[in-house]
C-alpha positions in Angstrom: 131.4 130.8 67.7 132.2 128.6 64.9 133.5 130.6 61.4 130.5 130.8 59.2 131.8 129.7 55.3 130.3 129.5 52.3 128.6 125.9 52.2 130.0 123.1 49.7 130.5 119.3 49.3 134.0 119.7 48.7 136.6 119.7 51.8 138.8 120.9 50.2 137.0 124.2 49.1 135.9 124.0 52.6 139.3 124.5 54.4 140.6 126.9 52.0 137.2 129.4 52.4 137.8 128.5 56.1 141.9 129.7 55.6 142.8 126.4 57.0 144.8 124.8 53.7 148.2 124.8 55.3 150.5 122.4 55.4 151.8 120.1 58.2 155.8 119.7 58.3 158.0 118.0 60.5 161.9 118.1 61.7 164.7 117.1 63.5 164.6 117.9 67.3 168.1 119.4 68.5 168.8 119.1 72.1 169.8 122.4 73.9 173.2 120.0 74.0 173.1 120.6 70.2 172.6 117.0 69.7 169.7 115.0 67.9 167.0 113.5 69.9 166.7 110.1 67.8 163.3 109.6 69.1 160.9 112.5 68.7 160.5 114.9 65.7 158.9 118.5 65.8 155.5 119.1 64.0 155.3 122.6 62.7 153.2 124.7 60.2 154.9 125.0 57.0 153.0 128.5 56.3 153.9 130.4 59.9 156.9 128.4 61.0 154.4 127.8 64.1 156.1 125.1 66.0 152.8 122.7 67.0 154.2 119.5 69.0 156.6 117.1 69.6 155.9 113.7 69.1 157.0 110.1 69.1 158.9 109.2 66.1 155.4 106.8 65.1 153.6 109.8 65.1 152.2 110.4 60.9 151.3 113.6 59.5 148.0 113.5 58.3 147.5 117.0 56.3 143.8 118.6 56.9 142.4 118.3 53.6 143.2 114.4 53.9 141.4 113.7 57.0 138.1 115.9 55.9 138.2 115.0 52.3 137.0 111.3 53.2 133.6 112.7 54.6 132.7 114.4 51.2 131.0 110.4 50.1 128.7 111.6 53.3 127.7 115.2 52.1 127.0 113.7 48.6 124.9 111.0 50.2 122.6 113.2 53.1 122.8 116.0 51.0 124.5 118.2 53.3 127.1 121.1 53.3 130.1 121.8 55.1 129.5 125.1 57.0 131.6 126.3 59.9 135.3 125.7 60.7 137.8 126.8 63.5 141.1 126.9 63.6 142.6 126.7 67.3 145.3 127.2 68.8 147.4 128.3 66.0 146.4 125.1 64.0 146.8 122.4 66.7 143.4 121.9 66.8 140.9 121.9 63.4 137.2 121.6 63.4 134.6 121.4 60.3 131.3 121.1 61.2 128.4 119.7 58.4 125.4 119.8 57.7 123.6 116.3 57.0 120.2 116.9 55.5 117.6 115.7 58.1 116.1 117.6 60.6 112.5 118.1 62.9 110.3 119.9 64.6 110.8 119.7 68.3 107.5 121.7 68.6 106.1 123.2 65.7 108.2 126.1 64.0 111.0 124.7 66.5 113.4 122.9 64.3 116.7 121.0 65.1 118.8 120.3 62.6 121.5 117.8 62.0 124.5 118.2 62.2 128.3 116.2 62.6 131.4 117.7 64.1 134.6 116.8 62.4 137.8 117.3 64.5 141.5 116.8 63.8 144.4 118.1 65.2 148.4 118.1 64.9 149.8 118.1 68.4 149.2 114.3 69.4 146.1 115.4 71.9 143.7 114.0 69.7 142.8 111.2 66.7 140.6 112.1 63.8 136.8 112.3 65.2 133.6 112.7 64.0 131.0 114.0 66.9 126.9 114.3 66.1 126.0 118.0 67.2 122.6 118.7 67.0 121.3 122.6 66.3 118.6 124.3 67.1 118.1 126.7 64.4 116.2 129.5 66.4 119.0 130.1 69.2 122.1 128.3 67.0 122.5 126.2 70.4 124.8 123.4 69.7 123.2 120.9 71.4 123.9 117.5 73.1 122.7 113.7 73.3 123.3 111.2 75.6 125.1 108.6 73.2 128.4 108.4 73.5 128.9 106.0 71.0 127.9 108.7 68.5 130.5 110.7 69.9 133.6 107.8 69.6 131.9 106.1 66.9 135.6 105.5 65.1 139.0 107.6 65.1 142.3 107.6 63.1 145.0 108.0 64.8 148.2 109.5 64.0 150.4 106.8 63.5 152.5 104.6 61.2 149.8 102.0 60.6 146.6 104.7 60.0 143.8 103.6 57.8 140.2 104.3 57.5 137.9 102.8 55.0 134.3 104.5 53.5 133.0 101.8 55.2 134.2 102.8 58.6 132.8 106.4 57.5 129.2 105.1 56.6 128.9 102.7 59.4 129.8 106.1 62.1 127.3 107.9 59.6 124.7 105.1 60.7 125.4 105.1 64.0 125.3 109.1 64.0 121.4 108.9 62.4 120.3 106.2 64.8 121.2 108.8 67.7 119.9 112.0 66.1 116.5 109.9 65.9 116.6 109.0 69.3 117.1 112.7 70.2 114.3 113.3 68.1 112.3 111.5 70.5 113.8 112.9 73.7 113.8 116.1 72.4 109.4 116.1 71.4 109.0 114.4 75.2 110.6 117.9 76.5 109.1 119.7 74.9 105.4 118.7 75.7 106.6 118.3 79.4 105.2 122.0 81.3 107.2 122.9 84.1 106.1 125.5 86.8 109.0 127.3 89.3 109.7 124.6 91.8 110.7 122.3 88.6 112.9 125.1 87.1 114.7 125.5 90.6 115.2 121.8 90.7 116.9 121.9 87.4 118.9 124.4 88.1 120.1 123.1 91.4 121.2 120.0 89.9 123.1 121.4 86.9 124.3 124.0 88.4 123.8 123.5 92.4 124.3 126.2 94.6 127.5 127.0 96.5 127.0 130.1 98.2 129.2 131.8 96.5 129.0 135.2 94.5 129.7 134.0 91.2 127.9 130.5 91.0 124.9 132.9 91.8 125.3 135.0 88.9 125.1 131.9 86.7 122.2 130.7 87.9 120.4 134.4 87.4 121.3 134.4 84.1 120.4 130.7 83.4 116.4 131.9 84.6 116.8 134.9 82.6 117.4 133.0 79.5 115.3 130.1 80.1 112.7 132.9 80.5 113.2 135.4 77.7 116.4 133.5 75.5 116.5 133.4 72.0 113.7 131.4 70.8 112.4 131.1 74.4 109.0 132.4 75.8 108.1 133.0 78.6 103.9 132.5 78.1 105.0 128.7 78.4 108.1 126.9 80.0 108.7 123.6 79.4 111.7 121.2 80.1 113.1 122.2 76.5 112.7 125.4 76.8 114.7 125.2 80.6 117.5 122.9 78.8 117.6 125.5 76.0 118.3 128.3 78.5 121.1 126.4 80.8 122.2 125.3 77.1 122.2 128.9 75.7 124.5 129.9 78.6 127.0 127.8 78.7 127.3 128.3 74.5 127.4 132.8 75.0 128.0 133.6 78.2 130.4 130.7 80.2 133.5 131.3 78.1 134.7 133.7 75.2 136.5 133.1 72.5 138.8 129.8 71.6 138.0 128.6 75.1 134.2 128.3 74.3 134.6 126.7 71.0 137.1 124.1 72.7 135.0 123.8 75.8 131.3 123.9 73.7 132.5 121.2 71.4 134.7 119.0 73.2 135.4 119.8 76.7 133.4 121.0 80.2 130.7 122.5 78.0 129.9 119.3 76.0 129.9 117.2 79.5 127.4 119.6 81.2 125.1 119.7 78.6 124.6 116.1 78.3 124.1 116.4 82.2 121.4 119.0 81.4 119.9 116.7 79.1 119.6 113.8 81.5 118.7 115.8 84.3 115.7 117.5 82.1 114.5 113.7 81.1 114.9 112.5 84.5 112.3 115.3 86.6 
């Protein structure tokens, strides 16, 4: 799970409650002939000595509380907080995540909030992005959509030449509220939709289909348990959200542990298969 920290407007007050106010450096690379390589440099923390990456010599340093600080214009405008951070892989990889103000009911007492994923790193895997993660407030389920254009609505790269404007910011903002409305819409369709066994099975088969095997088995046990009894679940009703919110549920708490999940629930396998959950649910 995402670090919980105390919620602000400020960046910079975010990364340092979050312990994440180092500083990037970067150095000469020495061969193991003892000679320069001209071409690359090493990136390293200046804090831990934590070598991160070697890169091209194009590759810029772009220090944390410069690439989140730019966001604060958004905070101030949606009225939302910065509220969880992670730091991976000794500091290659650094995530805020924010709050944005708007949320709604997907049934009643059932709320989804808003919410954007900002993620940086400093070992040349990845550009600045901001991601739109919806949450369900009941469960904490980091949820999905379906746009992907929410998802690579801009980046900043590493490099020489890097520049991003507010405008870039507010126009990804925009594009970010036009999807969380259109999840809004999905997400209400779900949840009026009743589903009996044979539609849960079919679900499940086409998430996660059945191989035979031992362990693929145990997944799909514990998918029907929590789409049964998970948290915010019941199991008087079942409906499509309620089913997505159970296959969702276990690939957030019980898939991976650890760095993994965060890595693999924001931006990896875990991201992937819950859009797939999503379209499958809107699709039966």
């Amino acid at each position: 799970m995402l670090k919980e920290i105390t919620p602000t407007r400020n960046a910079q007050e975010a990364i340092t409650c979050a312990s994440m106010n180092f500083q990037v450096r970067e150095s000469d690379v020495i061969g193991t002939n003892g000679l320069d390589i001209p071409d690359h440099k090493l990136i390293y923390r200046e804090d831990t000595l934590e070598p991160l990456s070697v890169v091209g010599q194009g590759y810029r340093i772009i220090q944390n509380q410069d690439c989140f600080s730019i966001f604060d214009k958004i905070m101030e405008k949606s009225g939302g907080y910065y509220e969880r951070a992670a730091c991976l892989k000794q500091g290659r990889q650094i995530i805020l995540q924010a709050s944005c103000g708007e949320s709604f009911d997907s049934s009643p007492g059932d709320t989804v909030k808003m919410y954007l994923t900002l993620v940086t790193s400093h070992d040349g895997s990845s550009s600045l992005r901001m991601m739109l993660s919806p949450v369900r407030l009941a469960c904490l389920n980091q949820l999905a959509t379906l746009n992907s254009n929410a998802t690579t609505s801009f980046s900043l790269k590493h490099t020489i030449n890097a520049d991003l404007h507010i405008n870039d910011i507010f126009r990804a903002f925009g594009l970010a509220q036009k999807a969380f409305y259109e999840f809004r819409l999905q997400s209400q369709h779900l949840a009026r939709k009743r589903w009996g066994v044979h539609k849960v099975n079919t679900f499940i088969d086409r998430v996660i289909p059945d191989t035979g095997s031992t362990r693929v088995k145990n997944q799909r046990d514990t998918v029907i348990r929590m789409i049964e009894s998970g948290r915010g679940n019941n199991l008087a009703t079942v409906t499509a959200w309620q089913a997505m919110q159970g296959l969702v549920e276990w690939i957030q708490y019980e898939r991976s542990q650890g760095e993994r999940a965060i890595a693999s629930n924001l931006l990896g396998s875990g991201l992937d298969l819950k859009r797939k959950a999503l379209a499958v649910a809107l699709s039966i």
